[in-house]
C-alpha positions as CSV (number, residue, x, y, z in Angstrom):
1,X,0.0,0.0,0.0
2,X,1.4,3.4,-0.6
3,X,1.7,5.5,2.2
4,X,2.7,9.2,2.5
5,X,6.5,8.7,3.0
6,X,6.3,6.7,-0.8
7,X,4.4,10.4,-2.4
8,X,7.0,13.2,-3.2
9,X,4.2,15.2,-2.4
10,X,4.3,17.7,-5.2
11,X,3.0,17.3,-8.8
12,X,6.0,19.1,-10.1
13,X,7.8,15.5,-11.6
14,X,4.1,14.7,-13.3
15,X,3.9,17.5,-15.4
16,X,4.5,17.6,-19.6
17,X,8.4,17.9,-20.6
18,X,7.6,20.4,-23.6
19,X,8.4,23.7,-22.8
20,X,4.8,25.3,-23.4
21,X,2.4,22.3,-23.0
22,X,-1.4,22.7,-24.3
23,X,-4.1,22.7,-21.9
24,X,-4.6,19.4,-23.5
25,X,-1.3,17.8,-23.1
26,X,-1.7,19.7,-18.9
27,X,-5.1,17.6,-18.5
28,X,-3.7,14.1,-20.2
29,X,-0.5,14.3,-18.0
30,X,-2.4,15.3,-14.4
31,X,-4.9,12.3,-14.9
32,X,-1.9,10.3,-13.8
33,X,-0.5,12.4,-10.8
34,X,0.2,10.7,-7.6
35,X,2.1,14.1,-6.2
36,X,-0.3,13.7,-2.6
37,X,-2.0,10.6,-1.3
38,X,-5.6,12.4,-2.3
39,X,-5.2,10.4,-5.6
40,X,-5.7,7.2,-4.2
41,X,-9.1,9.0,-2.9
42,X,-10.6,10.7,-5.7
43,X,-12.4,8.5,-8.3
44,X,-10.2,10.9,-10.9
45,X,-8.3,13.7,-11.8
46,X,-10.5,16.8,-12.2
47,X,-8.6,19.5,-14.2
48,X,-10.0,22.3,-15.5
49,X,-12.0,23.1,-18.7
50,X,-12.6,26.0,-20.6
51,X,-10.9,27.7,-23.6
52,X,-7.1,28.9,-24.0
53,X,-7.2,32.1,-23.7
54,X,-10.1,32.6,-21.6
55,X,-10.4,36.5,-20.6
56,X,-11.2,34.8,-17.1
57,X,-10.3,32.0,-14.8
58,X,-12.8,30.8,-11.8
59,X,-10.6,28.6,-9.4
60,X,-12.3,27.3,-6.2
61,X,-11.1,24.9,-3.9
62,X,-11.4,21.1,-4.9
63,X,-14.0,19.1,-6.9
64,X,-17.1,17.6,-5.3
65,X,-19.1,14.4,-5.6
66,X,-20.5,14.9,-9.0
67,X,-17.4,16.5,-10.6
68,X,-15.6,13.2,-8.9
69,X,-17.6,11.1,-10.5
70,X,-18.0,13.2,-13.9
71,X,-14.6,14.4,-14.3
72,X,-15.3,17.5,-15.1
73,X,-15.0,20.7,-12.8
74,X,-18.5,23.0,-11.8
75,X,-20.9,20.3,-12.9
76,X,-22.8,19.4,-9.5
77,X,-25.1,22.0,-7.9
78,X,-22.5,24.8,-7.3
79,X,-22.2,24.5,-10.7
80,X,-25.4,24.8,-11.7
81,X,-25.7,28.2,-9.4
82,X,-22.5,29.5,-10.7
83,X,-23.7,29.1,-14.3
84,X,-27.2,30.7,-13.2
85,X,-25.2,34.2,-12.1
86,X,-22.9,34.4,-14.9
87,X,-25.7,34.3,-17.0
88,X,-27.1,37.0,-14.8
89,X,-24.3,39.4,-14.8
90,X,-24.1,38.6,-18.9
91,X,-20.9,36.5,-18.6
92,X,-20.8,33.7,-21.4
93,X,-19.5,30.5,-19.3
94,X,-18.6,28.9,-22.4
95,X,-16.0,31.8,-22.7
96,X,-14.7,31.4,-19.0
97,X,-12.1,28.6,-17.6
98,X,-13.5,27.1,-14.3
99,X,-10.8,24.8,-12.2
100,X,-9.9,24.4,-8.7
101,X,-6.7,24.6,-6.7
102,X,-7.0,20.5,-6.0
103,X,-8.0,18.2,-8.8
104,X,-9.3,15.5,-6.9
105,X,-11.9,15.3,-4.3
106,X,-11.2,14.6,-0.6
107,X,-13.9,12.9,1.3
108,X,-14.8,11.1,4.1
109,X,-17.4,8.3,4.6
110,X,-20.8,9.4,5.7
111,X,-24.0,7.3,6.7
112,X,-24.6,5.1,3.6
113,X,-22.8,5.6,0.6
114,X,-22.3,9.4,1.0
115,X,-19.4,10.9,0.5
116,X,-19.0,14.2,2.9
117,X,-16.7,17.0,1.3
118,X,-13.6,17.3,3.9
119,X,-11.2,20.2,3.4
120,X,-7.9,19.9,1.9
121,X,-4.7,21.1,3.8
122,X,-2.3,23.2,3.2
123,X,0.3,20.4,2.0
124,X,-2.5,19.4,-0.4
125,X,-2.7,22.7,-1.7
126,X,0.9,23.3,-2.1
127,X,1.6,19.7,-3.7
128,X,-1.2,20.6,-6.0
129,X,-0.1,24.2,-7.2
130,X,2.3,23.2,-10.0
131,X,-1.0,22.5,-11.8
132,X,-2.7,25.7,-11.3
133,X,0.4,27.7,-12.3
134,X,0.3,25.7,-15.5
135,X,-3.1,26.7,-16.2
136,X,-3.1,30.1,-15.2
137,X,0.7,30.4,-17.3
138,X,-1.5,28.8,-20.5
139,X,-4.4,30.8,-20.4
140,X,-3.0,33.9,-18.9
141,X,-6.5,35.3,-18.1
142,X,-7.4,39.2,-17.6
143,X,-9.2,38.3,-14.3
144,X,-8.9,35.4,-12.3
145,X,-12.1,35.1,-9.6
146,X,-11.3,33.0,-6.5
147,X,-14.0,31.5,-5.1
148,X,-13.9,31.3,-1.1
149,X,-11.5,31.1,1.4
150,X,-9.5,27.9,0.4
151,X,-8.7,29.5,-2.8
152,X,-8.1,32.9,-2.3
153,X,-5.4,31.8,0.3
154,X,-4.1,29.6,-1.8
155,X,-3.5,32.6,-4.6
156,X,-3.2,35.4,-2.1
157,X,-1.6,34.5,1.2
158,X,-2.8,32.9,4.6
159,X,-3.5,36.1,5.8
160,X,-6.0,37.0,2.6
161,X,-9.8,37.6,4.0
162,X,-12.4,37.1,1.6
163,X,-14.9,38.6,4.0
164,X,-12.9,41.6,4.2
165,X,-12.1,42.3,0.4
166,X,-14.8,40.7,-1.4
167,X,-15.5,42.3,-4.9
168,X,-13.0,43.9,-4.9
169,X,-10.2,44.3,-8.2
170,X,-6.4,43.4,-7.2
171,X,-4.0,44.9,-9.2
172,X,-0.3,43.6,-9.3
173,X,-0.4,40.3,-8.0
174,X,1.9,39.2,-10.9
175,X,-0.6,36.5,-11.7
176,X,-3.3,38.5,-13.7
177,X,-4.0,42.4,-14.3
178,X,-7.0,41.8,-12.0
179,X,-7.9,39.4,-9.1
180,X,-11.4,39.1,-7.2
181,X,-11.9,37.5,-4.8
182,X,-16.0,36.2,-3.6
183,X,-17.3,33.2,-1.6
184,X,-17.9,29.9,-3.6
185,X,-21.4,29.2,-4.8
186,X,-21.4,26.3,-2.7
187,X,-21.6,28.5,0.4
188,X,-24.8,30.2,-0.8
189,X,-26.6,26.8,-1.6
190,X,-25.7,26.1,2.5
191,X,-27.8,29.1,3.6
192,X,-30.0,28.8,6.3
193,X,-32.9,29.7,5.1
194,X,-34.5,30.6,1.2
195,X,-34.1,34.8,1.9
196,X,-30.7,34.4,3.4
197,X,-29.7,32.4,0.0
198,X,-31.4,35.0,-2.3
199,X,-29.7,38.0,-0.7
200,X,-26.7,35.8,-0.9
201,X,-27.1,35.0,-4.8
202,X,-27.8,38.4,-5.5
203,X,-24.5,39.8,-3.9
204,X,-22.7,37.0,-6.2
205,X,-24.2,38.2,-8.6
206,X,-23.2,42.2,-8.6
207,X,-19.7,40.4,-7.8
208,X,-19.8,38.8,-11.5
209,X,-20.8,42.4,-12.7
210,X,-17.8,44.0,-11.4
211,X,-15.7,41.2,-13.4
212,X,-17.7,41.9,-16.6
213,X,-17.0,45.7,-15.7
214,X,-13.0,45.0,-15.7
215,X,-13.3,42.8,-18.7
216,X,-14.8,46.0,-20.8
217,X,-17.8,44.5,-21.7
């Protein structure tokens, strides 16, 4: 069995050879990545999707159940919100890139069958990042939007508070002209109560409106 002390713990040795790999040849390679022990957890690899070149990039923090089991990144209700407010704010999805800062989900066992989303850690995160800086280096975006805590950290520093500087445009970052950062649509499905998750959706929303702003549209 492998154990932790068997993982070199960063994806680094897993990625492509070529100088400039595709977003292609990025996805084919990270379907085989053992760089932390949350491969032998996830069903697969969930990289992102989305054109090259995308104006922007949505990173949040790890796949769920359904983009497990799909393989594909945004599909599972979160997904279905987040689609529902960029159509809102008059973003095109099809013209966005959506990925996450882990590719594969981590889990524990709940009553049943159910899988219960459990966060990832820092070390998970960090063996994870030579991924992400792939992506962002291949589409180089005009605004990357991190959604919630686990991301925005992961982009921005431990000491980065959503709650403090949501909607808000970064500036020189080095990693796009603009970063903004807003809570993951998975947050407003977990709302206590149906006027709590409006008012909640609605703020998401003018969030997506300030990225349209900075994209000129």
């Amino acid at each position: 069995m492998t154990t932790t002390e068997d993982v070199p713990w960063d994806a680094t040795q897993f990625l492509p050879h070529e100088a400039e790999p595709t977003l292609e040849r990025l996805k084919d390679a990270a379907a085989t990545c053992h760089g932390c022990d949350l491969y032998a957890l996830g069903t697969q690899t969930v990289f992102g999707e989305g054109p090259p070149r995308a104006e922007v990039m949505f990173i949040g923090e790890q796949p769920g159940d359904q983009e497990d089991r799909a393989g594909r990144p945004f599909v599972g209700p979160a997904g279905r919100l987040l689609d529902e407010a960029l159509d809102e704010a008059g973003i095109d999805r099809t013209r966005v890139y959506v990925t996450n800062a882990v590719k594969h989900f981590k889990w524990t066992a709940g009553k049943g069958k159910r899988r219960i989303h459990s966060k990832p850690n820092a070390r998970e995160i960090r063996a994870c990042r030579p991924w992400l800086d792939a992506e962002l280096e291949d589409v180089a975006p005009r605004v990357i939007v991190v959604l919630g805590a686990t991301a925005a950290q992961a982009l921005l520093g431990a000491s980065f508070r959503v709650t403090q500087q949501r909607g808000r445009a970064i500036e020189n970052t080095g990693l796009a002209p603009f970063v903004l950062a807003t809570v993951h649509p998975a947050s407003i499905l977990r709302a206590p109560d149906p006027e709590t998750r409006e008012s909640e959706q609605r703020a998401f929303v003018e969030d997506l409106r300030t990225v349209k702003h900075l994209l000129g549209q």
